[in-house]
KEMARZA-351355 format. One line per field, with one value per residue (C-alpha): residue number from 1; residue in one letter; x, y, z; chain. Coordinates in steps of 0.25 Angstrom, whole numbers, plus 5000, padded with zeros to 4 digits. Layout:
k c(NUM, ...)
r c(A, ...)
x c(X, ...)
y c(Y, ...)
z c(Z, ...)
c c(A, ...)
This chain:
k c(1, 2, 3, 4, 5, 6, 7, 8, 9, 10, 11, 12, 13, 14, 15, 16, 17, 18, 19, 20, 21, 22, 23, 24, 25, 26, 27, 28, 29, 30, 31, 32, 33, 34, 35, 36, 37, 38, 39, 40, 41, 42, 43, 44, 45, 46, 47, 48, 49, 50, 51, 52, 53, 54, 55, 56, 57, 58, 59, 60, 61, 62, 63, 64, 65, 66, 67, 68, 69, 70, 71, 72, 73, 74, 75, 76, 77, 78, 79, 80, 81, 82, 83, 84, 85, 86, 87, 88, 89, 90, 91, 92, 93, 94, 95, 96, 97, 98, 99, 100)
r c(X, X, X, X, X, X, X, X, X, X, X, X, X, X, X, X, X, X, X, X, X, X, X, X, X, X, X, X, X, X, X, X, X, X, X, X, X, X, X, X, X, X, X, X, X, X, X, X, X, X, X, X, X, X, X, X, X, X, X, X, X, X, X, X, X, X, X, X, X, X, X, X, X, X, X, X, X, X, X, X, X, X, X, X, X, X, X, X, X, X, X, X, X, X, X, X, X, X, X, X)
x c(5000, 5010, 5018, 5006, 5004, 5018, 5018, 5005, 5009, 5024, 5028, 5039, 5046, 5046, 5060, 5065, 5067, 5052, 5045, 5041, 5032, 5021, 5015, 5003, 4992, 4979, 4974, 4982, 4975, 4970, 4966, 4977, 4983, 4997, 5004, 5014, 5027, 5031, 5019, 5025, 5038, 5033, 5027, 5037, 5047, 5037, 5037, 5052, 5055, 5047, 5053, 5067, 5073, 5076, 5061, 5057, 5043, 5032, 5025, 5010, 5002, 4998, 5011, 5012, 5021, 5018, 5023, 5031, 5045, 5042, 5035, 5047, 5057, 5051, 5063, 5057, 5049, 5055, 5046, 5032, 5019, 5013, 4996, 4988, 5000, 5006, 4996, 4999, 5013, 5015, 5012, 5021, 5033, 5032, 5034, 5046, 5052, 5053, 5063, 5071)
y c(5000, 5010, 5006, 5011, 5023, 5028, 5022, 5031, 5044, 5048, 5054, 5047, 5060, 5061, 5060, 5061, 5077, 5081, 5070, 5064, 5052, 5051, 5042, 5037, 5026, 5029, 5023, 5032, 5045, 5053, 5042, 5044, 5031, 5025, 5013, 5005, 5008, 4996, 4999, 5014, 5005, 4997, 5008, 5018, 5006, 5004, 5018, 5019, 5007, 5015, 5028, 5033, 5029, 5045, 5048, 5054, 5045, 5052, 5044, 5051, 5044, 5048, 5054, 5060, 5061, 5047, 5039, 5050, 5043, 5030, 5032, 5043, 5031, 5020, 5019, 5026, 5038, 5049, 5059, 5059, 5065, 5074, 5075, 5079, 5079, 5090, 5099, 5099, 5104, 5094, 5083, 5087, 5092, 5077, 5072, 5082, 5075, 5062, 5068, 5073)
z c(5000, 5004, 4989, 4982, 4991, 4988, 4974, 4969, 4979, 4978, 4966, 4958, 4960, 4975, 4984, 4995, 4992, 4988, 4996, 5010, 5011, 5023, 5026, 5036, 5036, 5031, 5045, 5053, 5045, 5057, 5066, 5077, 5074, 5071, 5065, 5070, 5070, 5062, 5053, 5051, 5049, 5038, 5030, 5030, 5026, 5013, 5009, 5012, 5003, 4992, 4993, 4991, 5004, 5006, 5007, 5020, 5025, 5036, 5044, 5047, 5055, 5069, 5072, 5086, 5098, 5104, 5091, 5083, 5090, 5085, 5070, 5068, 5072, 5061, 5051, 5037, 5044, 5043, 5049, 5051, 5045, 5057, 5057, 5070, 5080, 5071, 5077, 5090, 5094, 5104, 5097, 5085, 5094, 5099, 5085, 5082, 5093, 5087, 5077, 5088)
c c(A, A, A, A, A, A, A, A, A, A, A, A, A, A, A, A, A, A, A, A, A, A, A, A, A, A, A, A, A, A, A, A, A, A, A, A, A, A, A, A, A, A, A, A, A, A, A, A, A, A, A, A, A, A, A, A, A, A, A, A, A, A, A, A, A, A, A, A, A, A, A, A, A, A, A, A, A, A, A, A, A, A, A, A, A, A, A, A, A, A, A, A, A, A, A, A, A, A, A, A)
């Protein structure tokens, strides 16, 4: 499923220079909810081995303070997609504080 996402979505044009990749599950779309880590893992891995290894990949999905440390340490996120929690500044300072 992913292959075909990225397949009919990014432009044969895009690199690591004029693109970044995000991506979220269709469930966890303003429910709140979040996958696994390994679920984050194995997803990430399939768009990686699909994109030019230089490309920067978000994760978005229910990103907040509690989980920000964990889903930023998942090998193939390289930063992350910030909905709701971007909207109150505690929440979103906690986040910055996953990339310090």
């Amino acid at each position: 499923m992913i292959s075909r996402q990225l397949e009919g979505s990014v432009p044969a044009a895009a690199s690591p220079n004029n693109t970044v990749i995000a991506y979220e599950p269709v469930w966890a779309i303003g429910t709140g909810l979040t996958p696994t880590v390994a679920e984050v893992a194995e997803v990430h891995a399939s768009i990686r081995a699909k994109t030019d290894p230089a490309m920067r990949i978000l994760y978005g999905g229910s990103v907040k303070p509690s989980n920000a440390d964990e889903l930023m340490a998942v090998a193939n996120v390289n930063g992350a997609l910030v909905g709701g929690a971007s909207l109150k500044a505690a929440d979103f300072i906690g986040i910055i504080k996953a990339y310090a």
